[in-house]
C-alpha beads as a LAMMPS data file, in Angstrom:
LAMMPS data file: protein, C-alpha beads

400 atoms
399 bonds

1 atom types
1 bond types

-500.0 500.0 xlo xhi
-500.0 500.0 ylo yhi
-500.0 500.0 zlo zhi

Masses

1 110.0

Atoms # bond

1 1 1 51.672 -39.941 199.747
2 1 1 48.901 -38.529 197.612
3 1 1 49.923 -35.132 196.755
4 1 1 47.177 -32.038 196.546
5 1 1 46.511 -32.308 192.511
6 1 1 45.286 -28.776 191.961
7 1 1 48.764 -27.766 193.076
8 1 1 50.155 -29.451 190.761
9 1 1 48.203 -28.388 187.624
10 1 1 48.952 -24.873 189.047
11 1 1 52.907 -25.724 189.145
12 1 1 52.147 -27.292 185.821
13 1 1 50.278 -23.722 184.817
14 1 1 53.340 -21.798 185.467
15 1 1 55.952 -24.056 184.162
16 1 1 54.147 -24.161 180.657
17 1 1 53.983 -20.530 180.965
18 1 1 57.241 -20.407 181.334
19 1 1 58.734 -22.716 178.844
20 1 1 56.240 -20.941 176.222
21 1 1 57.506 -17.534 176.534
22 1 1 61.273 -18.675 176.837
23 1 1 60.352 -20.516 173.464
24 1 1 59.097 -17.677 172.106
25 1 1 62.141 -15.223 172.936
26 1 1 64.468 -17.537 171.462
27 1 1 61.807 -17.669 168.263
28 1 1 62.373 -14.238 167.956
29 1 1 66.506 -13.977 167.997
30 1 1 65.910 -16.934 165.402
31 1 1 63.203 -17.024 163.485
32 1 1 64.346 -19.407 161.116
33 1 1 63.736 -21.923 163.211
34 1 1 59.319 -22.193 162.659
35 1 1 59.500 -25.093 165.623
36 1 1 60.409 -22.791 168.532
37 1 1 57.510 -20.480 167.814
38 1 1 55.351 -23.998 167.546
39 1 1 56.460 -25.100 170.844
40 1 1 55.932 -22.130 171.922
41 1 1 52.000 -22.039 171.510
42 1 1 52.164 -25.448 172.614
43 1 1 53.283 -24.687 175.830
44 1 1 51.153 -21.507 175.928
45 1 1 48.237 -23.614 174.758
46 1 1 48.521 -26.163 177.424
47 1 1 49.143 -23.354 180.343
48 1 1 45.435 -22.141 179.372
49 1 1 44.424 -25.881 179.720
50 1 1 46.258 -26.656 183.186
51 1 1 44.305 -22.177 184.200
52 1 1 40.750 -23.660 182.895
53 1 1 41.469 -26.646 185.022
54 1 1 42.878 -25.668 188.322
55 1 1 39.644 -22.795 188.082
56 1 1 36.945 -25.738 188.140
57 1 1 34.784 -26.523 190.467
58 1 1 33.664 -29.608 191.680
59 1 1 30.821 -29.832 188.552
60 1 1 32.520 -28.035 185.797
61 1 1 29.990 -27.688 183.279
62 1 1 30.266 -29.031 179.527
63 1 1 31.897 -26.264 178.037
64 1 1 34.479 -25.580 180.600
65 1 1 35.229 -29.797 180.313
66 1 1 35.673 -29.302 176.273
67 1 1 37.584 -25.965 176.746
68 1 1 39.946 -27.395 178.762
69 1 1 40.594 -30.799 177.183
70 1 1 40.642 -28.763 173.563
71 1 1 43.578 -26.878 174.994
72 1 1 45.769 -29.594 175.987
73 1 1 44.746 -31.921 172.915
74 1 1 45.832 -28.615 170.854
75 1 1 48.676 -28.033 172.542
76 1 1 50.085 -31.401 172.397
77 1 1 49.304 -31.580 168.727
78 1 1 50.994 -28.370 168.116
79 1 1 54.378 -29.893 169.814
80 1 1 53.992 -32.632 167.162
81 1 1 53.715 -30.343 164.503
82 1 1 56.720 -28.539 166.094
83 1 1 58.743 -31.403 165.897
84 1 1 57.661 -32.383 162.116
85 1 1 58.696 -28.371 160.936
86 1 1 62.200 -28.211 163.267
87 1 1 62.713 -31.559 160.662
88 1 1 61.254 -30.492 157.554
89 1 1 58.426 -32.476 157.266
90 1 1 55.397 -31.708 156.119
91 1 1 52.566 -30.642 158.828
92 1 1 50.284 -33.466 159.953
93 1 1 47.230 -31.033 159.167
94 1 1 44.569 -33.515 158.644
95 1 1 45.811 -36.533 160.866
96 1 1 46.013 -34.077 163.921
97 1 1 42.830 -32.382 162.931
98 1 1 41.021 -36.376 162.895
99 1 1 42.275 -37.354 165.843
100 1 1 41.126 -34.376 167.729
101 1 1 38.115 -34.889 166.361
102 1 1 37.789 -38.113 167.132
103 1 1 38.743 -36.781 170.991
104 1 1 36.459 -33.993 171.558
105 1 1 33.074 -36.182 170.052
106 1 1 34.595 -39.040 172.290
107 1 1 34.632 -36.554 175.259
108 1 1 31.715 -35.400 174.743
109 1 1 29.525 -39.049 174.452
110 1 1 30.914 -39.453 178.663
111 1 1 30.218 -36.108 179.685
112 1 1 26.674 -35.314 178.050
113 1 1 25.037 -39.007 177.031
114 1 1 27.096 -41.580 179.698
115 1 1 28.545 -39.077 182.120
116 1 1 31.790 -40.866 183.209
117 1 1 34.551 -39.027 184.719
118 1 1 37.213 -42.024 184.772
119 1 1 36.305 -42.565 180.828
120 1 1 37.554 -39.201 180.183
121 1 1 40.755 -39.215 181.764
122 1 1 41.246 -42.596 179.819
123 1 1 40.614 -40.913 176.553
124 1 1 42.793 -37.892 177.529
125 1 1 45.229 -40.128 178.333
126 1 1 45.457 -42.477 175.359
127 1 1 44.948 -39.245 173.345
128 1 1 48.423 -37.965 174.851
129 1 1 49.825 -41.556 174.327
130 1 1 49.235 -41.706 170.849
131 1 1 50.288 -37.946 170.011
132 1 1 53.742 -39.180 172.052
133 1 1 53.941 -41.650 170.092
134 1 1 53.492 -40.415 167.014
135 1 1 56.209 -37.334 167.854
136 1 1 58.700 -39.847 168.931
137 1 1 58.465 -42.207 165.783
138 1 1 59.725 -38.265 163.557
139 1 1 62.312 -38.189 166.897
140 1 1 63.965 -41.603 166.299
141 1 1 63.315 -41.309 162.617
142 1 1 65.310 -37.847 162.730
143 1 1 68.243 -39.160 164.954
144 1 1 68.826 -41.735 162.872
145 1 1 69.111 -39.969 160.165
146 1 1 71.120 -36.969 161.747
147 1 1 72.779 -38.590 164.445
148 1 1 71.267 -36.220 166.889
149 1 1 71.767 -37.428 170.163
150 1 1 69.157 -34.987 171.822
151 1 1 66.209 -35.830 169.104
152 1 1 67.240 -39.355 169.945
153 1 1 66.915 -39.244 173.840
154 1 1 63.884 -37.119 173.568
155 1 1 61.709 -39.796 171.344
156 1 1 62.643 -42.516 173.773
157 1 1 61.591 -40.461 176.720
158 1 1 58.320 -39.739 175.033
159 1 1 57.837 -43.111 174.494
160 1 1 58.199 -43.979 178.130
161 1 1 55.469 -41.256 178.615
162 1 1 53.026 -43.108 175.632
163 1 1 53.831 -45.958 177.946
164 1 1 52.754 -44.607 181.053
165 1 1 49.652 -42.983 179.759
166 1 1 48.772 -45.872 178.675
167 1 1 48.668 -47.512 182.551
168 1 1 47.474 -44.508 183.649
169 1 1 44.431 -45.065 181.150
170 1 1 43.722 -48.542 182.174
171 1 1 44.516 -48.019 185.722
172 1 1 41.897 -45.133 186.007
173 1 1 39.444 -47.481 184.264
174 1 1 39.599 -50.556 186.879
175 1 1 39.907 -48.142 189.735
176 1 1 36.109 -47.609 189.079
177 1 1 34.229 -44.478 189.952
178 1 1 35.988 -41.238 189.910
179 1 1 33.983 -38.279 191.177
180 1 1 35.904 -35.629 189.551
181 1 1 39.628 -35.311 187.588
182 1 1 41.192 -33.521 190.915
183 1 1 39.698 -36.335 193.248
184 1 1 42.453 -37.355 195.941
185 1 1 44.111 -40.406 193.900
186 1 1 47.871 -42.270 193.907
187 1 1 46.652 -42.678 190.143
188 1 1 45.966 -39.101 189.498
189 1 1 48.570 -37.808 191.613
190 1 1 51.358 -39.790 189.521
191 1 1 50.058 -38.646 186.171
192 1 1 49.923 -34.873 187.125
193 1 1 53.396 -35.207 188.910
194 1 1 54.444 -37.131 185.766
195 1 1 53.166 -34.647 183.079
196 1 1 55.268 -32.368 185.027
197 1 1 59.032 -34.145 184.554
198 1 1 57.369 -34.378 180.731
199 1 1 56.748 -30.367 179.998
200 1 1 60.130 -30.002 181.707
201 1 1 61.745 -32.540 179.896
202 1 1 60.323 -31.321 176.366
203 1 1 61.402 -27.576 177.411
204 1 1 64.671 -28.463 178.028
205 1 1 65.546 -31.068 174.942
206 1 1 64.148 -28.727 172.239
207 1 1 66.310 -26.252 173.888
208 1 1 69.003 -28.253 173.487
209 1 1 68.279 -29.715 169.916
210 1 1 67.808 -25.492 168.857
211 1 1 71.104 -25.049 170.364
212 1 1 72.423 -27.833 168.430
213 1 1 71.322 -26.903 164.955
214 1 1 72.781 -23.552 165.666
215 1 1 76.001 -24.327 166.795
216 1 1 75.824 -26.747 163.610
217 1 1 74.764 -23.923 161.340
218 1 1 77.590 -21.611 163.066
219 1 1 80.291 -24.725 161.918
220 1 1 78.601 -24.476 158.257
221 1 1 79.092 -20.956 158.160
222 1 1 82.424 -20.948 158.796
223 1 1 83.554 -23.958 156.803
224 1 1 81.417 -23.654 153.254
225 1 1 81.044 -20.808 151.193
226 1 1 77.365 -19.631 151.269
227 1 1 77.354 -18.473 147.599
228 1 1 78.402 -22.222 146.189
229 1 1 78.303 -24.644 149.123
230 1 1 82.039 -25.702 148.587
231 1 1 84.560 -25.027 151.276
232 1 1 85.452 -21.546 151.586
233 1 1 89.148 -19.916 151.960
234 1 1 90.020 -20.357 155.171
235 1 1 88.733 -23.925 155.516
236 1 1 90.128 -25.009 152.035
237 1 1 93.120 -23.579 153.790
238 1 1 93.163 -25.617 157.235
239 1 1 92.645 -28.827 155.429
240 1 1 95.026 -28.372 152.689
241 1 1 97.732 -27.315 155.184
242 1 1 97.406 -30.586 157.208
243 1 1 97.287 -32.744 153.857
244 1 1 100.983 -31.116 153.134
245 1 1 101.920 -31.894 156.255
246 1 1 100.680 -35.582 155.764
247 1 1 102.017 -35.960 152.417
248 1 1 105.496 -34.567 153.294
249 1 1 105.904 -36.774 156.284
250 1 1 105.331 -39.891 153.876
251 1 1 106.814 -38.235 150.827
252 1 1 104.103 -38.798 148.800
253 1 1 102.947 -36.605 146.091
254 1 1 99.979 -34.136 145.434
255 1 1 99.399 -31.382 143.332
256 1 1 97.427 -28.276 143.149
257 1 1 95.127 -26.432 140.826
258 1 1 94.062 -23.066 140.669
259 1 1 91.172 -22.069 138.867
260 1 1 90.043 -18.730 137.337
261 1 1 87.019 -18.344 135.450
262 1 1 88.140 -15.977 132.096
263 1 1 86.665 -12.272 131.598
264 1 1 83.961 -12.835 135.065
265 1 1 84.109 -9.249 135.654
266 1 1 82.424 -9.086 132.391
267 1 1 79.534 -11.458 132.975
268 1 1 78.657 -9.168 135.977
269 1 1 79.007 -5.694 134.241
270 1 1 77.103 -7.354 131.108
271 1 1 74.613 -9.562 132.976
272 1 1 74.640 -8.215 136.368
273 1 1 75.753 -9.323 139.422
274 1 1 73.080 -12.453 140.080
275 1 1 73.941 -13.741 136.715
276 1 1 77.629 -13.665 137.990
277 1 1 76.452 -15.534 141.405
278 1 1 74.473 -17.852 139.048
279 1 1 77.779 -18.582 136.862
280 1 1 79.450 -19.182 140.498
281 1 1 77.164 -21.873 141.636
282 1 1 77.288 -23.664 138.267
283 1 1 81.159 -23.422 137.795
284 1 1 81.543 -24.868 141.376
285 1 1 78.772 -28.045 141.032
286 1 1 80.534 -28.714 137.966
287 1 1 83.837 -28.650 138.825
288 1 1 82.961 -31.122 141.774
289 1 1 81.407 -33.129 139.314
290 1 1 84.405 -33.716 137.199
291 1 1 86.956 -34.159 139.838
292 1 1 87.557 -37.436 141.414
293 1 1 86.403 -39.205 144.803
294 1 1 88.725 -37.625 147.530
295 1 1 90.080 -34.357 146.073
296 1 1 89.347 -31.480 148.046
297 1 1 87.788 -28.268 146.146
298 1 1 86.989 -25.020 147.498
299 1 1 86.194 -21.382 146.716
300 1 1 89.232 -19.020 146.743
301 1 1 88.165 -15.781 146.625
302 1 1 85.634 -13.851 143.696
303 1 1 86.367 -15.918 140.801
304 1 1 89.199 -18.223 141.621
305 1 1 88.733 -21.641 143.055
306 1 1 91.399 -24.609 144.577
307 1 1 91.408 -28.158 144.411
308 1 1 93.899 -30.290 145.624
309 1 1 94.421 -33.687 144.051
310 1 1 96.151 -36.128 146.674
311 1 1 98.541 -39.088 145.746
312 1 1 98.912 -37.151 142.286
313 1 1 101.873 -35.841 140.708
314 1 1 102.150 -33.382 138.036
315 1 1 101.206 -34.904 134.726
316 1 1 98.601 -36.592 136.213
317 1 1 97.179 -33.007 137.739
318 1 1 97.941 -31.719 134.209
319 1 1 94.804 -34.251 132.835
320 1 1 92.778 -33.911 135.140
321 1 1 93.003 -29.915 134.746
322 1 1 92.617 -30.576 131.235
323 1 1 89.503 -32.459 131.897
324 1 1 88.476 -29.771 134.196
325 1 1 88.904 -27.148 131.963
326 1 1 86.837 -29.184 128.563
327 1 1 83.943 -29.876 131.172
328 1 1 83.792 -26.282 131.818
329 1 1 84.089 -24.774 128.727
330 1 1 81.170 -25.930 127.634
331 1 1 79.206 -24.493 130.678
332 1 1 76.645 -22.371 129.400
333 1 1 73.541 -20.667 131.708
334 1 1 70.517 -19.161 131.056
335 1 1 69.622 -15.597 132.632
336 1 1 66.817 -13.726 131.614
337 1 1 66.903 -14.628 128.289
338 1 1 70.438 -14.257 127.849
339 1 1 72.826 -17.630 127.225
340 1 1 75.477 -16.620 129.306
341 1 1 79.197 -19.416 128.042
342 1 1 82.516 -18.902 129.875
343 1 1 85.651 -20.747 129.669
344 1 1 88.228 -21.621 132.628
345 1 1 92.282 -20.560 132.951
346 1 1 94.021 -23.058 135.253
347 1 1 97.385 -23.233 136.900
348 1 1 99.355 -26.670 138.220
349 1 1 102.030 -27.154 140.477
350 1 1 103.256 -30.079 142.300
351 1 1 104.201 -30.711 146.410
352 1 1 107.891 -31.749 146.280
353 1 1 109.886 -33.803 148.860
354 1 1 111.396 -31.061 151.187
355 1 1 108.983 -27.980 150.188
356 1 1 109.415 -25.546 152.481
357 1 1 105.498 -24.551 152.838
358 1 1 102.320 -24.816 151.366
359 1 1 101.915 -21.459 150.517
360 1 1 105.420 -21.792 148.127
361 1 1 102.618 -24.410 146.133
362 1 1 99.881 -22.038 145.956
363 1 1 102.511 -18.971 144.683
364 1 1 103.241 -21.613 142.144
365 1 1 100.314 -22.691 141.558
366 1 1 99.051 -19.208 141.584
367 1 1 102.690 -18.342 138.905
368 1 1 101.439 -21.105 136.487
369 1 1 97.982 -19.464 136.612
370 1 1 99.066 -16.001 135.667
371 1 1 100.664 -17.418 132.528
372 1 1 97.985 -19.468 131.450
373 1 1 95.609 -16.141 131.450
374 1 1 98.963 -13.980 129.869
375 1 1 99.216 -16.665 127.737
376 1 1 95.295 -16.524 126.253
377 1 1 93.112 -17.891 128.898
378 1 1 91.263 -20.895 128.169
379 1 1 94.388 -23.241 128.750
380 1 1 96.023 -25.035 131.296
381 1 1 99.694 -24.148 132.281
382 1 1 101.979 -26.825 134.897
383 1 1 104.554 -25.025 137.182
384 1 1 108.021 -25.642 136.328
385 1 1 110.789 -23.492 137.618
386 1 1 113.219 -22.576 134.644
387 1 1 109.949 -22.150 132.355
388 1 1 108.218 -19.898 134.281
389 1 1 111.584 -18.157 134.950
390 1 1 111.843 -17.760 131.378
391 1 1 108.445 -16.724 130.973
392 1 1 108.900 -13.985 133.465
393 1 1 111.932 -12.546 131.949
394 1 1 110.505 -12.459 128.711
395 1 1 107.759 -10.687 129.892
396 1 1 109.632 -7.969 131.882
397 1 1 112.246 -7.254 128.632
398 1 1 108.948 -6.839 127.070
399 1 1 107.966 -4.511 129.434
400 1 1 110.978 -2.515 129.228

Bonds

1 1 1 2
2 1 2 3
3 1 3 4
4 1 4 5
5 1 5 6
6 1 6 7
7 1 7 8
8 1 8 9
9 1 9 10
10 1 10 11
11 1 11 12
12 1 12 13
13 1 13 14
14 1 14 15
15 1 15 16
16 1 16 17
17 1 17 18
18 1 18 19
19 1 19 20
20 1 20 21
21 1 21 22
22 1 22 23
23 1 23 24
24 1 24 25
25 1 25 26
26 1 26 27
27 1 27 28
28 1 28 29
29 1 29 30
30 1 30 31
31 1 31 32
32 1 32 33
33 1 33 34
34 1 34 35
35 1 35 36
36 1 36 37
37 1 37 38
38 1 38 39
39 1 39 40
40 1 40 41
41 1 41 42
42 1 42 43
43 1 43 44
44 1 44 45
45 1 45 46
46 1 46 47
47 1 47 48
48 1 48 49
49 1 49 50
50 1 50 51
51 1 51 52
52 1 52 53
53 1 53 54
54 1 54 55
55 1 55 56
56 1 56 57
57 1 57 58
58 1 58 59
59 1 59 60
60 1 60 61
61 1 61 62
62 1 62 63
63 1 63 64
64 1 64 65
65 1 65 66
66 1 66 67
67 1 67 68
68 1 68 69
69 1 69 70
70 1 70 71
71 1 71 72
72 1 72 73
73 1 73 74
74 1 74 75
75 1 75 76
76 1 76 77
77 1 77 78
78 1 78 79
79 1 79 80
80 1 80 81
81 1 81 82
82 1 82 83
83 1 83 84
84 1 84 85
85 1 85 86
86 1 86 87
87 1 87 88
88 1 88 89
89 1 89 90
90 1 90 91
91 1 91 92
92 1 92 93
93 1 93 94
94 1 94 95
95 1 95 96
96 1 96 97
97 1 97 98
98 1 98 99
99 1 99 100
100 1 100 101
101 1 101 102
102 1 102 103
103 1 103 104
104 1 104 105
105 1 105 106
106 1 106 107
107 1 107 108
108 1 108 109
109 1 109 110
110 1 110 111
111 1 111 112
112 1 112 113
113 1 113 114
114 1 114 115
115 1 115 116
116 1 116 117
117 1 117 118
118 1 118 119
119 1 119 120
120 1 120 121
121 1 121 122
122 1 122 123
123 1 123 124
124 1 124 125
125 1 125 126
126 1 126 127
127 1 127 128
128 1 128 129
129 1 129 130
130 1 130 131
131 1 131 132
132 1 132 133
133 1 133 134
134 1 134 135
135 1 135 136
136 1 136 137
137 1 137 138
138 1 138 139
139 1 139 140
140 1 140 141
141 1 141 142
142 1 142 143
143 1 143 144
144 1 144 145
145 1 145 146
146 1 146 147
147 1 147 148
148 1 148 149
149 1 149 150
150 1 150 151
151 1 151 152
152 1 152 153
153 1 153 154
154 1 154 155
155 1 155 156
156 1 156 157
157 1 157 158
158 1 158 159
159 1 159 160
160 1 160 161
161 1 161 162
162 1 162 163
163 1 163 164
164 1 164 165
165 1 165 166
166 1 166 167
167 1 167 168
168 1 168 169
169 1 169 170
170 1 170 171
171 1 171 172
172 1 172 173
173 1 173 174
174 1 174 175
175 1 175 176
176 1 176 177
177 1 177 178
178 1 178 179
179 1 179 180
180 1 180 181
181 1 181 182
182 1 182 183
183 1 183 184
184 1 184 185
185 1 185 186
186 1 186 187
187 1 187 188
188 1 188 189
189 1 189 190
190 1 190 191
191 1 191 192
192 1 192 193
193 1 193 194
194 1 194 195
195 1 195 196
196 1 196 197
197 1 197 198
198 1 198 199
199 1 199 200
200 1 200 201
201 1 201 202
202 1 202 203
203 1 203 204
204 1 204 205
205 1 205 206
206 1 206 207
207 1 207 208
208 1 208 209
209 1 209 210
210 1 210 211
211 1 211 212
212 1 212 213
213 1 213 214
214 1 214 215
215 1 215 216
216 1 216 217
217 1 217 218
218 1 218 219
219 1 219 220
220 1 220 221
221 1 221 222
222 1 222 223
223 1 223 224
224 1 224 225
225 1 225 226
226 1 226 227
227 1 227 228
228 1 228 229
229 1 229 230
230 1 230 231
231 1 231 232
232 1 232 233
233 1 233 234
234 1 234 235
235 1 235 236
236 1 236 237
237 1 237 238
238 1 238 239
239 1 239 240
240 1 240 241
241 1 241 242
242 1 242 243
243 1 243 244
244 1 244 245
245 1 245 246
246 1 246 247
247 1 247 248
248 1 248 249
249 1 249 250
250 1 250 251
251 1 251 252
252 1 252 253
253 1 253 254
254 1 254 255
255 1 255 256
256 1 256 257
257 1 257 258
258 1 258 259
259 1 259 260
260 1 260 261
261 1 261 262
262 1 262 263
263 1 263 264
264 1 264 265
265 1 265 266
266 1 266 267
267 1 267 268
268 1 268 269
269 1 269 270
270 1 270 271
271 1 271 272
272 1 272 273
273 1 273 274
274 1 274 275
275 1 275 276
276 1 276 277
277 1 277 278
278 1 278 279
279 1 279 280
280 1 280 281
281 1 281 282
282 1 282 283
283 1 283 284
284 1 284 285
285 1 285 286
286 1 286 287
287 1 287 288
288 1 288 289
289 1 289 290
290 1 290 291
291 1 291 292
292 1 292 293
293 1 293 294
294 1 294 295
295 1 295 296
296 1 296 297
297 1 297 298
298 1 298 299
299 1 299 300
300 1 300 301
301 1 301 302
302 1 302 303
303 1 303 304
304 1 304 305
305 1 305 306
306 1 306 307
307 1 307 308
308 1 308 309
309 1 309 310
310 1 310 311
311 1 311 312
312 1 312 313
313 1 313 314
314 1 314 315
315 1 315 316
316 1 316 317
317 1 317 318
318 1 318 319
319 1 319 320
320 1 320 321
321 1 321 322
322 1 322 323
323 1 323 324
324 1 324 325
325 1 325 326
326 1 326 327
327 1 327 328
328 1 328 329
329 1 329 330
330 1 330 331
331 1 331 332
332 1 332 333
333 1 333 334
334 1 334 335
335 1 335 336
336 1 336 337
337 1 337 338
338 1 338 339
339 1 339 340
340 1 340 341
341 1 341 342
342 1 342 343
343 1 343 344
344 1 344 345
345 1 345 346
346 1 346 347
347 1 347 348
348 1 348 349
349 1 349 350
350 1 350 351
351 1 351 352
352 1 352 353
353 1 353 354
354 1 354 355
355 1 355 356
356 1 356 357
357 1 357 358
358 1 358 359
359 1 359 360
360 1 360 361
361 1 361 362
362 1 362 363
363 1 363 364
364 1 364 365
365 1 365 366
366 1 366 367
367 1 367 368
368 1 368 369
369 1 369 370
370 1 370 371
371 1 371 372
372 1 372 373
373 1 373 374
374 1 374 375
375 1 375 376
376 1 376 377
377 1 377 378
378 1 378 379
379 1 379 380
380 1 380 381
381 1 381 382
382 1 382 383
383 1 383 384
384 1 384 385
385 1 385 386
386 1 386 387
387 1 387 388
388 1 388 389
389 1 389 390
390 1 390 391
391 1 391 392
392 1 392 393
393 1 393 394
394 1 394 395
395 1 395 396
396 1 396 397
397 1 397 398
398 1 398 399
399 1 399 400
């Protein structure tokens, strides 16, 4: 059944329409995202292809033939451009602007020096197949290196359409003379139909790959802290409460650190507060630097930072604290002329066989720290029960 074509390019009109200003809206609620408001002019730009199209007549003159295929080439191009920014690459500028080029003068041999209706739907059509092709190749190239499933499934489905385009190119060529694009035609029929299940399917999957990076963002946010990139409190938290539970079931060992960097409230009061944020980043890329393959660090709160050393017991958490704390004192950054040093107080305590939480490691932890500052800062000081009990006393008869 050949279907009535200028309907289609009209449903084709409104669902580009459509899927451009839905683009748009969610461009503006998230504007870090550049590719939305791309694909949203793409759409937009095609919709005033499929308008300039479904208005001809049966002799559309030159200018109306170039309007409307420069509208569709642009749009198409701007969905690949799209798809290079939602990926960070950068924009195809002067390959897209070459092969329009090469488009429009190609058009424009077969409709003012060997006026040939069927030769430019072939070059429309290989135009489109190449663009697809060209969009999938950063679509595959992207899933493989993100594991997105929807970037994936979108590149293959463009290159089904390269594929078809490609038939439709050479089919429209040995069919022979064409009188005009919207002539009745199973050939031309298929492709408008087809370029239909395309727009929708291109809506829809960079819909869903927006959604995706959001919802991944949203996970980011609420697992790293934004300041240093390690995890933050509650996520150091969550994992370190299922490694106790881990170690205590096989009655292995681990240990804790807490880390403090010494006198920070003076770096900010001194420096300012981005010299302090500075300070922050640094501390933390260093620290993960210096600890080992598989021990989990994260960000505390202000100053103070965790890292939990698994299959380690105490002495062997006392050298690599010691480490830590050498490969941080001689951390030194540079802020507006100023060469800002700072040393690190740290605190150790072990897991035990039958400890009743994890949060009785982190008071110790947090007990060892406290002396290590009361005790100079600069140092490292290991948890152990009767000499912090000592410590304590001593200090509270000091006290009084």
């Amino acid at each position: 059944m050949i279907l009535d074509s200028r309907t289609l390019i009209v449903v084709a009109l409104m669902l580009s329409t459509m899927l451009g200003v839905a683009l748009f809206l969610t461009w503006r609620v998230n504007r870090s995202i550049v590719a939305l408001r791309h694909w949203a002019v793409a759409n937009l730009l095609m919709a005033v292809g499929f308008l300039l199209i479904a208005l001809r007549g049966p002799q559309p003159s030159t200018l109306e033939l170039l309007a409307s295929n420069a509208a569709i080439a642009g749009g198409s191009l701007w969905i690949w451009l799209g798809v290079r920014s939602f990926f960070s690459q950068p924009a195809p500028v002067e390959t897209a602007g070459v092969l329009f080029g090469v488009k429009m003068a190609a058009l424009l041999i077969f409709i003012e020096i060997v006026p040939d209706t069927a030769a430019r739907v072939a070059i429309a059509t290989l135009f489109l197949a190449v663009v697809s092709v060209l969009c999938a190749i950063d679509l595959l190239r992207a899933a493989n290196w993100t594991s997105a499933v929807p970037a994936g499934g979108l590149g293959y489905i463009l290159l089904g359409h390269a594929g078809f385009n490609v038939a439709r190119a050479i089919l429209t060529l040995h069919g022979g003379h064409l009188p005009h694009l919207l002539s009745p035609s199973t050939v031309q029929t298929l492709g408008f139909a087809e370029s239909l299940l395309i727009i929708l399917a291109l809506g829809v999957g960079f819909i869903i790959m927006t959604t995706e990076r959001l919802q991944a963002e949203l996970r980011r946010a609420a697992t790293y802290d934004a300041l240093t990139g390690v995890f933050n409190r509650r996520a150091f938290l969550d994992v370190a409460e299922r490694e106790f539970a881990r170690f205590q079931r096989r009655g292995a060992p681990f240990s804790l650190l807490l880390l403090d960097i010494d006198h920070f409230k003076r770096i900010n009061d001194t420096f300012g507060h981005q010299a302090g944020d500075e300070m922050l980043r640094s501390f933390s890329a260093l620290a993960l630097g210096a600890l080992r393959q598989g021990d989990l660090f994260g960000r505390y709160g202000g100053e103070e930072f965790c890292a939990l050393l698994p299959d380690t017991p105490c002495e062997g958490a006392r050298i690599v604290a010691e480490r830590l704390r050498e490969s941080l004192s001689e951390l030194v950054i540079e802020h507006e002329g100023n060469l800002i040093a700072t040393t690190v107080s740290i605190g150790v305590a072990e897991s035990r066989p039958g400890a009743e939480s994890f949060d009785a490691i982190v008071s110790e932890a947090d007990m060892a720290l406290y002396h290590a500052k009361a005790g100079g800062r600069d140092r490292v000081e290991v948890y152990e029960e009767d000499a912090c009990l000592r410590k304590d006393a001593l200090a509270a008869g000091g006290k009084a």
